[in-house]
C-alpha positions in Angstrom: -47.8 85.8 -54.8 -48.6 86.5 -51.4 -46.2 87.5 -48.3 -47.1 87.2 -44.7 -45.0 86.2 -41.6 -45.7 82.5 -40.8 -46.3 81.1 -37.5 -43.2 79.9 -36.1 -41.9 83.6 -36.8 -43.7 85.0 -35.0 -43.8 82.2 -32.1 -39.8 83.3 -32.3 -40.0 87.1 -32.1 -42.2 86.4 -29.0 -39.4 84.2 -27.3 -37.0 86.7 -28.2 -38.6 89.7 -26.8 -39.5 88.3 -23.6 -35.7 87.6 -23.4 -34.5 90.8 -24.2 -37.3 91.9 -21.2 -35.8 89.2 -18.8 -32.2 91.0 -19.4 -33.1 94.3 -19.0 -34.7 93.6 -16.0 -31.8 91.6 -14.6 -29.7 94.6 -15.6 -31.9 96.9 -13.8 -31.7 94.9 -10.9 -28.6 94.0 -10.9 -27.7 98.0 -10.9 -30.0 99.1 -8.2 -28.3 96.7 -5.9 -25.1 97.8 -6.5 -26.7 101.6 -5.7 -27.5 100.1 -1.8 -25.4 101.2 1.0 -22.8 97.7 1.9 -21.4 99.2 4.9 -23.5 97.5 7.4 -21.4 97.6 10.8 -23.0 94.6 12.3 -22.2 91.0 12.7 -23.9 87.8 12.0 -22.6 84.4 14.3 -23.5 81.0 14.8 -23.4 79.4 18.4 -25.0 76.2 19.6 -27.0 76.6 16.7 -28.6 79.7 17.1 -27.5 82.2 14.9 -26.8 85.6 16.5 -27.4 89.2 14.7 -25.6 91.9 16.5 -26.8 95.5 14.7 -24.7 98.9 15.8 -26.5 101.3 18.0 -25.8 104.2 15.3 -28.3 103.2 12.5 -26.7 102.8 9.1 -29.7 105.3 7.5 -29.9 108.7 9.3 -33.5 110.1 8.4 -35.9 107.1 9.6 -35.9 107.8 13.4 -39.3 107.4 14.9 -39.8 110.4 17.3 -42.9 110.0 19.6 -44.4 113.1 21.7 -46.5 112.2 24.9 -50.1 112.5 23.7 -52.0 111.1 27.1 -50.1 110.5 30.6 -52.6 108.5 33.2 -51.9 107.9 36.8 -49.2 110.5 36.6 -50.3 114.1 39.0 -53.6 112.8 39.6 -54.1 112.2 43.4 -57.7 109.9 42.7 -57.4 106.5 43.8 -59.0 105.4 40.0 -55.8 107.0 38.8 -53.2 105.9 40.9 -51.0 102.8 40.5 -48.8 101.0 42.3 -48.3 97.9 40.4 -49.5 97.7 36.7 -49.2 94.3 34.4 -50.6 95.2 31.3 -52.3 98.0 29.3 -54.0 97.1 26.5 -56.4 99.2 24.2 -59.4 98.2 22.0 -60.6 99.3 18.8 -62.9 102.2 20.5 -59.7 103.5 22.5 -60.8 102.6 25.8 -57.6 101.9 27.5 -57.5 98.6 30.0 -54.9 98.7 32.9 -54.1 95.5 34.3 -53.6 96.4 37.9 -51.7 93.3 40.1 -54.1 92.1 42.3 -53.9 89.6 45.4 -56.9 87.6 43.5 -55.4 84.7 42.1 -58.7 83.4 40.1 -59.0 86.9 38.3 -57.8 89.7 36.8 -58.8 93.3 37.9 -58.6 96.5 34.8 -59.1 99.8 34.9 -61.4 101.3 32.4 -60.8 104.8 30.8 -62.0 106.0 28.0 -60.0 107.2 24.8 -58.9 110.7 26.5 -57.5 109.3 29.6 -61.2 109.8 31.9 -61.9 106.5 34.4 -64.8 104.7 33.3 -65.3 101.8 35.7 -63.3 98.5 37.2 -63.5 95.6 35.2 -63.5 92.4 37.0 -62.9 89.6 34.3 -61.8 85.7 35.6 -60.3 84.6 33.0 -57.5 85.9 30.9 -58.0 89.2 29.1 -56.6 88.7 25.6 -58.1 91.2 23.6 -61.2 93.5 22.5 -62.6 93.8 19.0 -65.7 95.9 18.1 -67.6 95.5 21.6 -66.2 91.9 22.4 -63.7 90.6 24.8 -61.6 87.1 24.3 -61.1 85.7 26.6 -58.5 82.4 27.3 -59.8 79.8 30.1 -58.5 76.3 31.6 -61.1 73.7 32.8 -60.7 71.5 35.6 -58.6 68.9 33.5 -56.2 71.7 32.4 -57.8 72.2 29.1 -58.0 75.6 27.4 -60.6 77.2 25.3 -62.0 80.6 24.2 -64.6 82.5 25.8 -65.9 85.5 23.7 -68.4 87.6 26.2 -70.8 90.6 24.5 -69.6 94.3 27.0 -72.3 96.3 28.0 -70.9 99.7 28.8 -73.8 101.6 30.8 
């Protein structure tokens, strides 16, 4: 006579251990939710269909604060006309961390940057017509309109000398 464990057996002790899994893991879940802080301070609204989150300004964790410490300051002391400026747009950086300051100009049809280099030193002026929208590994993006009022990307190769 022979024993052995025939296939719908063991098609049920399958089905029944991945339901025992499936509980415990609910359990577990279910458990480290209950662990989380519920004492959230803020409030959550609904007007003219835009829902509103208002958070506390104490935060509910102590422990995650961010805390920054000034690593470069430019056009701050320096008495150079490279480094000085009186009205700034936008800085941006790009993946070489050269730093491009958008200085206001008067020039309607383009847009003037400062150039410095990743330690703060002025490289050149940059001149660009079109919008700047960002640098990645020696290439600027560029956003344009034609004539019409269509837009469309220009992607221009930088030479620095």
């Amino acid at each position: 006579m022979r024993f052995g464990i025939n296939s719908n057996f063991k098609k049920g002790n399958k089905m029944i251990r991945t339901k025992i899994c499936m509980i415990i893991l609910m359990l577990f879940l279910a458990a480290s939710c209950s662990q989380q802080d519920s004492n959230w301070k803020g409030s959550i609204k609904t007007e003219d269909g835009v829902t509103i989150v208002e958070n506390p300004i104490e935060p509910m964790y102590s422990g995650d604060e961010l805390e920054l410490e000034e690593d470069l300051v430019i056009g701050k002391a320096e008495n150079e006309d490279d480094y000085l400026f009186q009205t700034i747009s936008a800085v941006r950086a790009d993946d070489e961390g050269r730093i491009f300051v958008n200085r206001y100009e008067t020039d309607p049809e383009s847009r003037h940057y400062d150039v410095f280099d990743p330690e703060g030193k002025y490289i050149s002026k940059l001149v660009v017509k079109d919008h700047l929208t960002f640098w990645k590994s020696g290439k600027l993006y560029s956003m344009a309109e034609d004539p019409n009022g269509y837009q469309y990307i220009i992607r221009y190769k930088v030479n620095w000398n």
